[in-house]
N, C-alpha and C positions, 0 to 999 in steps of 0.2 A: 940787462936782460929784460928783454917785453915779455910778459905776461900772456899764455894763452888766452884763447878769447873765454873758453869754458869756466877758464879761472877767473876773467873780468864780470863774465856772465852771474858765476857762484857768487862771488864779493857784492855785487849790483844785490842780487836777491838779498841777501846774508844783511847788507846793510840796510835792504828795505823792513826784512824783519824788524831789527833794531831800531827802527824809526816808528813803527808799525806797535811795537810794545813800548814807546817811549810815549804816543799820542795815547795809547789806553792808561798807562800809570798817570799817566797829566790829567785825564779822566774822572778820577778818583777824587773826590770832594776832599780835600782836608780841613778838620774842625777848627775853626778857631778861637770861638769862645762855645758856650752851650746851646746857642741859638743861631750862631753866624758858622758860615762856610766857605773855604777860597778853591775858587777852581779857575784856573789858567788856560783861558779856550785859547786866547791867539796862541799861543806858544803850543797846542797841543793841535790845532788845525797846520801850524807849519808841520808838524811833524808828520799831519795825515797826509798830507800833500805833498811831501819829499816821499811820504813810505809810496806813493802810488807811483808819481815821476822814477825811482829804484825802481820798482815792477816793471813798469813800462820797458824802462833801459833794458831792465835784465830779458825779459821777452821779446824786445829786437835781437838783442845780441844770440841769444838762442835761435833767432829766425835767420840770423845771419845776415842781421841788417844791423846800424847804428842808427843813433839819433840824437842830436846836444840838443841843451835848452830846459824851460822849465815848466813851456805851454803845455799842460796836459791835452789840451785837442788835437795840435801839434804832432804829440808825441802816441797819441791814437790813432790819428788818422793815416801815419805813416809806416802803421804795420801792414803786411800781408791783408788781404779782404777777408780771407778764409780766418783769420784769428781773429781779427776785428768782430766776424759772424760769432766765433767761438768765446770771445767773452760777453757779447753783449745777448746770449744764449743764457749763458750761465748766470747772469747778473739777473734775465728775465726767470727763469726756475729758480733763483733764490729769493727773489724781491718783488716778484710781479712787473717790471717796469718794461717796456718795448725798446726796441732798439733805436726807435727814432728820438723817445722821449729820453732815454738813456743819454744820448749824444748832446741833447740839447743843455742837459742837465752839466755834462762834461763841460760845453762851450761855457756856464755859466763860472764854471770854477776853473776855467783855465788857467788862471795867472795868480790863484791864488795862493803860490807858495811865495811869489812878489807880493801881493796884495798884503800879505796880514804880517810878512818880516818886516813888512817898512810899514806899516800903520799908524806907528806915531805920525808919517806926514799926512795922512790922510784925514777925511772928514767923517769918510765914513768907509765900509767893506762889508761886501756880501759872502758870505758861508753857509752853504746846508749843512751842517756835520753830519746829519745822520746819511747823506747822500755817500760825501770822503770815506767814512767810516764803513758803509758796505761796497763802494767801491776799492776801498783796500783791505777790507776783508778778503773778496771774491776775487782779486788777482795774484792777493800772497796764496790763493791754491793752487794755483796754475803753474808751479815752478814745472 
């Protein structure tokens, strides 16, 4: 039995939440002596960048459109214009940022849910967190 698309839609959000609170708990400094502290960014930026890529999916599938893959630009630019206008609205009344600088910002973190899962092979990776972080803020409200 296939699964309605509203039900694929619901699961897409539902599990971007859980991603969404899994990158905030990662967040959390945990002490580990009286002066030192461990905090786990790769593993908590993968989690911002799956909660956003789930967003994404789940507001195609709402549009009535699909979209595979893990490019966040990608997976932006292939919605409807009129949503595209609607979150990069909303991002600008939350955060000050314009819709051009908005996108440019997107193209910077496109692949960074590849980027920071595979980093052991890397030399180095780029990440804004505070950028992921109110980008998947402001699209888990959109459900």
């Amino acid at each position: 039995m296939v699964p309605e698309i509203n039900e694929i839609q619901e699961r897409a959000y539902s599990n971007g939440m859980s991603f969404l609170l899994a990158a905030q708990t990662l967040m959390i400094p945990k002490p580990l002596t009286e002066t030192t502290f461990q905090l786990p960014m790769g593993p908590a930026i993968v989690c911002y960048a799956f909660s956003i890529e789930l967003f994404l999916k789940s507001i195609h599938l709402r549009e009535g459109t699909s979209h595979r893959g893990h490019n966040l630009l990608d997976l932006f630019d292939a919605l409807p214009p009129a949503t595209k206008s609607l979150i990069s609205r909303e991002f600008y009344n939350r955060f000050g940022m314009n819709e051009f600088n908005f996108r440019i910002k997107i193209s910077e973190v496109k692949n960074i849910f590849n980027d920071f899962r595979y980093i052991h092979e890397k030399n180095n990776a780029y990440a804004e967190l505070d950028f992921l972080r109110n980008f998947s803020d402001t699209i888990s409200k959109m459900k």
